[in-house]
C-alpha positions as semicolon CSV with decimal commas, in nm:
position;residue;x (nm);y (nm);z (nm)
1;X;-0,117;0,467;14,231
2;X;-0,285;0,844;14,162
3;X;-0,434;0,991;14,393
4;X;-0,575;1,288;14,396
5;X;-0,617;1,477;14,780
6;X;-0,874;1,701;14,835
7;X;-0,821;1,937;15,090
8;X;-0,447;1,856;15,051
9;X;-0,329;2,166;15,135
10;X;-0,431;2,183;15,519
11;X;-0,288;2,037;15,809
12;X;-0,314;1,712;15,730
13;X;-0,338;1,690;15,401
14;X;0,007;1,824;15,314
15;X;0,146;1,528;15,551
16;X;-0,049;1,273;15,346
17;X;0,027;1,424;15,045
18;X;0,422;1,368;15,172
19;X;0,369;1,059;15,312
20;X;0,142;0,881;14,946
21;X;0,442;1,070;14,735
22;X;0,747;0,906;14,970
23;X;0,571;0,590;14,965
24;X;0,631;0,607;14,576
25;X;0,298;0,725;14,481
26;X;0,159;1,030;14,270
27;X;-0,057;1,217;14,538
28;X;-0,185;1,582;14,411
29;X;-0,306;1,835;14,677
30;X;-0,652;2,007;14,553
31;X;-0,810;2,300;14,781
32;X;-0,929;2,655;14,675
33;X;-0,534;2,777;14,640
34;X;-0,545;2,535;14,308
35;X;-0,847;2,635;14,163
36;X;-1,094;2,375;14,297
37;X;-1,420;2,466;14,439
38;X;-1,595;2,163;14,610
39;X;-1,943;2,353;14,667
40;X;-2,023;2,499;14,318
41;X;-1,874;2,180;14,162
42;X;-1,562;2,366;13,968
43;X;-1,280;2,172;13,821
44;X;-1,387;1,908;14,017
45;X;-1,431;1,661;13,743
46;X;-1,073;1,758;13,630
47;X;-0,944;1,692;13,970
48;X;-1,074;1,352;13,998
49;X;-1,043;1,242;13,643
50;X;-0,836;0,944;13,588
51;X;-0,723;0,904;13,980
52;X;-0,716;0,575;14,154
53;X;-0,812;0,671;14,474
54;X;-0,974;1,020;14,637
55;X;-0,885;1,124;14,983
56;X;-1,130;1,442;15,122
57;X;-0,971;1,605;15,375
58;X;-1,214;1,914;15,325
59;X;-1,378;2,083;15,632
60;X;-1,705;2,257;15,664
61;X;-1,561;2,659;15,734
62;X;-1,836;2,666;16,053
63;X;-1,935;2,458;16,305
64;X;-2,287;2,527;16,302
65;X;-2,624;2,399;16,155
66;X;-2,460;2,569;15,773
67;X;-2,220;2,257;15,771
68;X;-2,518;2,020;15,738
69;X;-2,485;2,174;15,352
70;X;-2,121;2,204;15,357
71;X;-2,109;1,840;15,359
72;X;-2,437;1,731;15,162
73;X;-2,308;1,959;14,885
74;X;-1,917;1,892;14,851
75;X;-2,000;1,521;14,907
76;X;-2,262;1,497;14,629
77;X;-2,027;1,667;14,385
78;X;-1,702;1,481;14,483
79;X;-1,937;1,124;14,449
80;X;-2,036;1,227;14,129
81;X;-1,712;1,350;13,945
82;X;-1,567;1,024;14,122
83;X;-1,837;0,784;13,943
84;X;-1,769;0,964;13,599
85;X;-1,389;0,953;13,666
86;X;-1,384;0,604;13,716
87;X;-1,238;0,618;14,132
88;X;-1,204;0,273;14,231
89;X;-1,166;0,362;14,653
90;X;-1,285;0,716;14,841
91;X;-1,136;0,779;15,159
92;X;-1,270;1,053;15,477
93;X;-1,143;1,146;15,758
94;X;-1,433;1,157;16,053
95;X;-1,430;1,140;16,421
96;X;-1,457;0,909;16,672
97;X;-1,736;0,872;16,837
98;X;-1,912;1,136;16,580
99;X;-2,264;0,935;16,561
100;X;-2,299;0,925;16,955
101;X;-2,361;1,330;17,006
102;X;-2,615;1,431;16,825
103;X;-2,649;1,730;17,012
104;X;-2,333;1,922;16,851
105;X;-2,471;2,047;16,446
106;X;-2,123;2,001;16,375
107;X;-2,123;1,605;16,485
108;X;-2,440;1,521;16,278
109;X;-2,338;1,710;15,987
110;X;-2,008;1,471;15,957
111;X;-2,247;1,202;16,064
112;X;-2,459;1,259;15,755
113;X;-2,133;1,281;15,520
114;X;-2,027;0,928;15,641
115;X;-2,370;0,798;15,541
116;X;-2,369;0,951;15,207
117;X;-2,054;0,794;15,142
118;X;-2,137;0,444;15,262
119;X;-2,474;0,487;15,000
120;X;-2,274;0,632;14,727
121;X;-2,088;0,455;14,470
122;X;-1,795;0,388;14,561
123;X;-1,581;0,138;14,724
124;X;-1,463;0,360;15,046
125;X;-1,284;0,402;15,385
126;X;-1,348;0,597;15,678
127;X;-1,128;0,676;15,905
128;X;-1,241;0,835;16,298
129;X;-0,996;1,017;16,444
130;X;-1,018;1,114;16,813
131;X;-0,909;1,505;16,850
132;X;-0,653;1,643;16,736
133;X;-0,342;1,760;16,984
134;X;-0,263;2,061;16,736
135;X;-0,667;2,166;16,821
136;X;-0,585;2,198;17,214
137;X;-0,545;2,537;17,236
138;X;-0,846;2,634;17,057
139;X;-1,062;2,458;17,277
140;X;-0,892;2,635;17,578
141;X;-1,000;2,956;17,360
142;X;-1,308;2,921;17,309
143;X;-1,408;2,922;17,693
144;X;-1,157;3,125;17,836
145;X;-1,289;3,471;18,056
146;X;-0,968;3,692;18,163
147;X;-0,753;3,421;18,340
148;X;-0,983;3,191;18,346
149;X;-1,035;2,864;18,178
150;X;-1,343;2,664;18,232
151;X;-1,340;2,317;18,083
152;X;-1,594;2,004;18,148
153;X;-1,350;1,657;18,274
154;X;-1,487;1,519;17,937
155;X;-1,276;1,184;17,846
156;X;-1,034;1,330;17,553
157;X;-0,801;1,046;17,383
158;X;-0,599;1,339;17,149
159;X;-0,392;1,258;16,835
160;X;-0,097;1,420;16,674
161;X;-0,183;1,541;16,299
162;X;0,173;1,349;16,208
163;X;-0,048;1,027;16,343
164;X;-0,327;1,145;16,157
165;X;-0,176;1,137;15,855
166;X;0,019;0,861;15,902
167;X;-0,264;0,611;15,923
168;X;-0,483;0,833;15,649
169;X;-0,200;0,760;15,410
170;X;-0,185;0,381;15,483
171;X;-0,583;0,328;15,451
172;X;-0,582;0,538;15,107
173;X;-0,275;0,272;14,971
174;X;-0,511;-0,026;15,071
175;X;-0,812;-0,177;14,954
176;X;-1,112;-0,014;15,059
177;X;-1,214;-0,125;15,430
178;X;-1,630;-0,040;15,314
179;X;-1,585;0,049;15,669
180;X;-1,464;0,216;15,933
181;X;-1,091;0,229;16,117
182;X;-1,086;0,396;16,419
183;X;-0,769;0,531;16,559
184;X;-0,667;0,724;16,877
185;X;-0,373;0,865;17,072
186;X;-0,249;0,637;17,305
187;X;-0,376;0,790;17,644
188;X;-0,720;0,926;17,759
189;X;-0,740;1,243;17,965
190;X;-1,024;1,440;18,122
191;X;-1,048;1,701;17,919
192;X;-1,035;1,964;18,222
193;X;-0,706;1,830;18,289
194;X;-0,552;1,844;17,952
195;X;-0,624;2,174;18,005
196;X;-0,405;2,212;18,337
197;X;-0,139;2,032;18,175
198;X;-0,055;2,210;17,867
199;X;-0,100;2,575;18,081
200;X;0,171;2,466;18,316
201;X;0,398;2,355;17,987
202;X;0,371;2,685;17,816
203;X;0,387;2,871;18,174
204;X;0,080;3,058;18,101
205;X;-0,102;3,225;18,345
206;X;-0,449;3,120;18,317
207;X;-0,585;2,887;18,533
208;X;-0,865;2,622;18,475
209;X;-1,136;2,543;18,632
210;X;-1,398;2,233;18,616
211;X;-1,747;2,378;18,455
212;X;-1,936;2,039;18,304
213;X;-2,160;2,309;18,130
214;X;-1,886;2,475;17,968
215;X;-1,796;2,458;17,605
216;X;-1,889;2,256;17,345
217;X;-1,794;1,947;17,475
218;X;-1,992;1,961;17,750
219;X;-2,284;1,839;17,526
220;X;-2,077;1,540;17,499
221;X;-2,185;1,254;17,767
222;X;-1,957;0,980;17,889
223;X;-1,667;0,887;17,648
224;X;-1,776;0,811;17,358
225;X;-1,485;1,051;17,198
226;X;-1,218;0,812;17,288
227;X;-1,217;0,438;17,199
228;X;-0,928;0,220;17,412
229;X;-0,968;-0,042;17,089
230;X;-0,865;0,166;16,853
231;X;-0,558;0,171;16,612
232;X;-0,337;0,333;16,864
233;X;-0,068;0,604;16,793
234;X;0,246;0,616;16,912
235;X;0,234;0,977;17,012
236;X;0,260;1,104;17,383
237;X;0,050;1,467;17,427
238;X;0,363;1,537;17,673
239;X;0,636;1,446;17,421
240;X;0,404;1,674;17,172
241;X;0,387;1,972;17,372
242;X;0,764;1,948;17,405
C-alpha cells in the first residue's frame, strides 16, 4: 500500500515512516521541509493524490486557545484533498483521555480534530496515546524555579515514541477501526514521582516537590490520562531512561 505521512518528519513520524517502508510498504514523509503547508492548503492535493491511506502526525506549534484553528484548518484541508484523492482510510494520533479535560485549550482543540474526522468522509482510525516518555523532561521544565521542581501526583501511564510508532504503523496497515485504539505504557506513575525518578537517573540536582496546583496537569482530575485496558507497550520508563 501508499501511504502518504503527514507530519512524517517528526518524532514519530520518521519511525512510522521506517516501520510502513520495512513492512514492505511505500510510506512518504510530508511536513514543511518538503514543501507542504497544511494551513494554507499547499501541495496538499499533490501529497494525498493517489495514496491508500493518510497518517497526520501534524501538531498544532502552541498549546493555547490558537490550536483550536491549527486543527479546524489543517483538518478541513487534509479531509478535503483526501475526498478528491480518492483515500480509502485516515489515521490520527490523539491522546488518551483527551475528551475528559476540558479545561486544557490544548485538550479540546485535539478533541475537536477527532470529531471532525469521525464526521468527515472518510473511513478512519484514531489512535490515543498516553504521554510520551521522550516529553518528560519538558514537563519538569516548564515548572521548575532554581532547584526546584514542583509537580501535581497526577496518574501518568508514559509511552516510548518507538511504541508509538509501532502501533501507529500497524493501525495505518489495517482496515479502518471507525474508532478508537487506545494504547499505553505498561505502568502508571504519579506524575510527581516520575519526576523524582528520572532526577535521581540523570543525577541532577533539582529536587521535586508535590504542588497539585502546579503545571498544566494539574487541571487534570483523577486519571483519566492513563487507561489500565489499553493496548499495552512493552516499554519500561526505567529501561528507557537507561
Amino acid at each position: 500500500m501508499k501511504f502518504a505521512v503527514i507530519g512524517g518528519t517528526g518524532l514519530i513520524g520518521s519511525q512510522v515512516v521506517k516501520a510502513l517502508d520495512a513492512a514492505g510498504h511505500e510510506a512518504v514523509p510530508h511536513g514543511k521541509s518538503t514543501g507542504i503547508d497544511i494551513i494554507s492548503g499547499q501541495e496538499v492535493d499533490q501529497a494525498v493524490a493517489g495514496v491508500d491511506v493518510v497518517v497526520n502526525l501534524t501538531n498544532s506549534p502552541t498549546f493555547d486557545e490558537a490550536s483550536t484553528a491549527f486543527f479546524q484548518t489543517s483538518m478541513d484541508n487534509l479531509l478535503a484533498a483526501a475526498r478528491r484523492g480518492g483515500v480509502r482510510h485516515f489515521v490520527v494520533l490523539s491522546i488518551v483521555g483527551v475528551d475528559q479535560v476540558p479545561e486544557l485549550d490544548y485538550y479540546r482543540a485535539k478533541a475537536l480534530q477527532e470529531e471532525i474526522l469521525r464526521t468527515g468522509p472518510i473511513p478512519y482510525s484514531i489512535v490515543r496515546a498516553t504521554q510520551f516518555m521522550e516529553f518528560v523532561d519538558a514537563v519538569l521544565a516548564m515548572t521548575t524555579e532554581g532547584d526546584t521542581v514542583r509537580l501535581p501526583a497526577t496518574p501518568i501511564q508514559p509511552i516510548a515514541a518507538r511504541d508509538v510508532a509501532a502501533a501507529v504503523a500497524e493501525v495505518a496497515a489495517g482496515a479502518p477501526l471507525m474508532g478508537i485504539r487506545d494504547i499505553a505504557g505498561p505502568e502508571v506513575f504519579p506524575l510527581d514521582e516520575l519526576g523524582r525518578i528520572t532526577l535521581s537517573r540523570e543525577a541532577d540536582g533539582r529536587t521535586v516537590v508535590t504542588d497539585p496546583t502546579a503545571g498544566m496537569f494539574a487541571a487534570v482530575k483523577g486519571d483519566v490520562l492513563t487507561d489500565t485496558n489499553a493496548h499495552l507497550a512493552p516499554t519500561r520508563y526505567t529501561d528507557w531512561l537507561s
